[in-house]
C-alpha positions as CSV (number, residue, x, y, z in Angstrom):
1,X,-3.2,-1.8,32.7
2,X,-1.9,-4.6,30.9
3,X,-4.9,-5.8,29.6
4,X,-5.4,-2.2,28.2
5,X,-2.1,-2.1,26.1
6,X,-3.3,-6.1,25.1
7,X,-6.2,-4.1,23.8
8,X,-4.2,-1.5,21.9
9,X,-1.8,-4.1,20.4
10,X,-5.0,-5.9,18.9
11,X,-6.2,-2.5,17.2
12,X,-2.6,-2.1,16.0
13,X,-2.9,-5.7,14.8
14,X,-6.7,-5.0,13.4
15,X,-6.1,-2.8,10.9
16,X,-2.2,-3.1,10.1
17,X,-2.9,-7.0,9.5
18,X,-1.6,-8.0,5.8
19,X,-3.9,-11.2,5.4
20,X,-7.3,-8.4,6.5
21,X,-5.9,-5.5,3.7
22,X,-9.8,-4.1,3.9
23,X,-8.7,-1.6,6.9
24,X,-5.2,-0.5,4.6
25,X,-7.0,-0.3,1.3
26,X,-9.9,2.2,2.6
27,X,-7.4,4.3,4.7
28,X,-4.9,4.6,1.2
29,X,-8.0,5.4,-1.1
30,X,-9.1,7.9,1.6
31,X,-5.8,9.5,2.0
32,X,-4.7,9.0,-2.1
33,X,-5.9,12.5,-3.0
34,X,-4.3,14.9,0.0
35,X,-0.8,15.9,1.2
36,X,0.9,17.0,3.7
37,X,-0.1,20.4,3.1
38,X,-3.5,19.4,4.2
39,X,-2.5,16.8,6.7
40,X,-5.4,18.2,9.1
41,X,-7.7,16.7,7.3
42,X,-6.4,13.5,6.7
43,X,-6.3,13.0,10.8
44,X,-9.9,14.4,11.0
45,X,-10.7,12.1,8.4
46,X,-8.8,9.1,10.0
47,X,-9.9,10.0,13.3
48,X,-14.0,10.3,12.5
49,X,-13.2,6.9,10.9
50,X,-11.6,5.2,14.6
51,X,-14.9,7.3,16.6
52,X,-17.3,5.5,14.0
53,X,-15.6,2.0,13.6
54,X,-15.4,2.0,17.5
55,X,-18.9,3.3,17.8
56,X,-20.4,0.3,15.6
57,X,-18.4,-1.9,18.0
58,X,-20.0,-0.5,21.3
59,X,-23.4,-0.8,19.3
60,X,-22.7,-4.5,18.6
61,X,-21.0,-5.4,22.4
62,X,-24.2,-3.8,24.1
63,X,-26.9,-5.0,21.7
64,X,-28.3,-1.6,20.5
65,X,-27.9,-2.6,16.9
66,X,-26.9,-6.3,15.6
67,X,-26.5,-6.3,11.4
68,X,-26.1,-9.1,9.4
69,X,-22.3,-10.1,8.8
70,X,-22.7,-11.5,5.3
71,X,-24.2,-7.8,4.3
72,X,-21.0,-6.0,6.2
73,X,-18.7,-8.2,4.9
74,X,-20.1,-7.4,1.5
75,X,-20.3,-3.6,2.5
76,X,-17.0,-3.1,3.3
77,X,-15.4,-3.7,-0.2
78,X,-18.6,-2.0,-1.6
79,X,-16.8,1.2,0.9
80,X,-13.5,0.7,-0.4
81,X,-14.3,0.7,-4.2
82,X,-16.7,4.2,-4.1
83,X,-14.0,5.7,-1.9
84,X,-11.5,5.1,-5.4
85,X,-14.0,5.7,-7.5
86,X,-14.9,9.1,-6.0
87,X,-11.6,9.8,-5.9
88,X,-11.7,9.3,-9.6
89,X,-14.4,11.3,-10.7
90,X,-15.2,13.6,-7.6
91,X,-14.1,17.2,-6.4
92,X,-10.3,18.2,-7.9
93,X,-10.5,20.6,-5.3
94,X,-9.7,18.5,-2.1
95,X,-9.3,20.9,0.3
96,X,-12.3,23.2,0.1
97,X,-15.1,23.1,2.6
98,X,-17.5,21.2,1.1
99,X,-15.2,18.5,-0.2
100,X,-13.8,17.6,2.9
101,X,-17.3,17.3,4.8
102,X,-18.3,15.2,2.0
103,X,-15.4,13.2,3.0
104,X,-16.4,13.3,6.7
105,X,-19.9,12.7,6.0
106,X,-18.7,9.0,3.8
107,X,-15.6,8.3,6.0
108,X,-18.5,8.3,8.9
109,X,-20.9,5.8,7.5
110,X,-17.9,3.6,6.2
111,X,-16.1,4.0,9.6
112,X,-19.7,2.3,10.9
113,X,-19.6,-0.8,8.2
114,X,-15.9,-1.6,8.7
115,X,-16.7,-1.8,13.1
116,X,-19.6,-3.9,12.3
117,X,-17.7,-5.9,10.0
118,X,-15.6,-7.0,13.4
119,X,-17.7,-6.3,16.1
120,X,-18.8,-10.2,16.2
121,X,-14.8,-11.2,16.8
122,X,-14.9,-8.3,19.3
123,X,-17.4,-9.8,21.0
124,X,-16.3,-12.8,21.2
125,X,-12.6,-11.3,22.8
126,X,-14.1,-9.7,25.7
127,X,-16.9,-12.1,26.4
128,X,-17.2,-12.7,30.2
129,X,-15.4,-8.9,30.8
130,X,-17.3,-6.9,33.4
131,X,-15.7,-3.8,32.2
132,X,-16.3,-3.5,28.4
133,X,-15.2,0.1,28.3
134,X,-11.3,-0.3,28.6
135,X,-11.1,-3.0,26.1
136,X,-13.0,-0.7,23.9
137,X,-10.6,2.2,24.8
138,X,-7.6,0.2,23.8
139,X,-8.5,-1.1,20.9
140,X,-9.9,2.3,19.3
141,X,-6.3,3.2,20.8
142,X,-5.0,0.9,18.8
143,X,-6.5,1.5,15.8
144,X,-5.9,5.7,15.6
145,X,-2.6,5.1,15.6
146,X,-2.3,2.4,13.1
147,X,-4.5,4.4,11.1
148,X,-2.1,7.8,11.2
149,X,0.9,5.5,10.3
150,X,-0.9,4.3,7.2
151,X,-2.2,7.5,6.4
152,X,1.3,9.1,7.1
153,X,2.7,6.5,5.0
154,X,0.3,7.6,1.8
155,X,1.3,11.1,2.5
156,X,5.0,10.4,2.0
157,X,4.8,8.1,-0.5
158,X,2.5,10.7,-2.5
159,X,5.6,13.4,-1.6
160,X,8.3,11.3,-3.2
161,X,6.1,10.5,-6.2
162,X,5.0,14.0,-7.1
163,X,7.6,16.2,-5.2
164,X,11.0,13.6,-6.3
165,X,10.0,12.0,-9.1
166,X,7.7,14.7,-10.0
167,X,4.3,13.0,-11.1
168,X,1.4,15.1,-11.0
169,X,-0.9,14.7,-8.3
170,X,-3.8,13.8,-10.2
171,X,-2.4,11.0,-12.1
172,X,-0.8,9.9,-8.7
173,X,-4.7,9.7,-7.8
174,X,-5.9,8.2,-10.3
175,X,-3.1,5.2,-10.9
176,X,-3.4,4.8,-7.0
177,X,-7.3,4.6,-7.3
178,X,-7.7,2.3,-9.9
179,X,-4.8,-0.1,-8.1
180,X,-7.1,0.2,-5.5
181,X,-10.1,-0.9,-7.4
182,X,-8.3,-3.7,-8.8
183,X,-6.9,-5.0,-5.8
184,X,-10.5,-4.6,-4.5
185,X,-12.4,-6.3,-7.1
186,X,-11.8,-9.8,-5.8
187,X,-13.0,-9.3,-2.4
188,X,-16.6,-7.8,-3.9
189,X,-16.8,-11.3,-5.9
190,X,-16.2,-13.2,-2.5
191,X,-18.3,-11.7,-0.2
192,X,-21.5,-10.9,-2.5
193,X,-24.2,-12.2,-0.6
194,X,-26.2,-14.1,-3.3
């Protein structure tokens, strides 16, 4: 049991880990355009990206698919700069049907980039383990719920901005986005594979 919650403290530490922003960056561009009105789908949304991220890792720890780290490492700022830039220019309407599949659909295939993009560290961590499922559990443990406290964070800091301070959503979303984009920009330079 303890090396379970050892395993949940390293998801925590995953994706709520300043000097690796990628995880906090994708998870504020994702949840930028909602509120708490439609908090449902920002934990669908949050939680489709832990199934995926964890699902790249168990593809990497048993050898079903191995991907080339300089290409994920590239990807994943590639994932965080469309999710602004769609928040930019996509559907106003975030909460109809379609929209929020679309989101699924995205948030799926980035959830994928961002677990290869640390399944070689995972690896590594539980090299020699017998039982590879538990430290998997944990950490995907981990992650959901650093993932709702950042997305819960966004949500209130989108409340004060347009419910106190009354900003309008959209321009909320779009000074958010292209933060995002900016902050984002650096790491596409970095990790471009040429």
């Amino acid at each position: 049991m303890q090396e379970f919650w050892f395993y949940i403290e390293l998801g925590l530490q995953h994706v709520l880990d300043i000097n690796a922003y990628d995880h906090i960056l994708f998870l504020a561009a994702l949840a930028l355009p909602f509120t708490f009105k439609s908090w449902k789908n920002v934990l669908l949304l949050a939680t489709v990206f832990t199934f995926t991220h964890c699902l790249a890792l168990v593809f990497s720890v048993y050898e079903v698919m191995v991907i080339d780290a300089s290409w994920i490492e590239f990807l994943i700022p590639v994932t965080i700069v469309s999710t602004a830039l769609f928040n930019l220019v996509g559907s106003t309407d975030k909460n109809d049907d379609k929209s929020i599949w679309f989101h699924v659909l995205v948030t799926g295939i980035f959830g994928l980039v961002h677990g290869f993009g640390f399944s070689n560290y995972f690896k590594m961590m539980i090299m020699g383990e017998e039982d590879k499922l538990a430290p998997l559990l944990g950490f995907a443990g981990g992650i959901e719920i650093s993932q709702v406290v950042i997305v819960l964070l966004v949500l209130l800091l989108a409340y004060v901005v347009q419910t106190i301070l009354k900003v309008k959503q959209s321009l909320f979303v779009k000074v958010g986005s292209i933060l995002i984009i900016i902050i984002t920009i650096p790491l596409l330079y970095e990790t471009f594979p040429f």
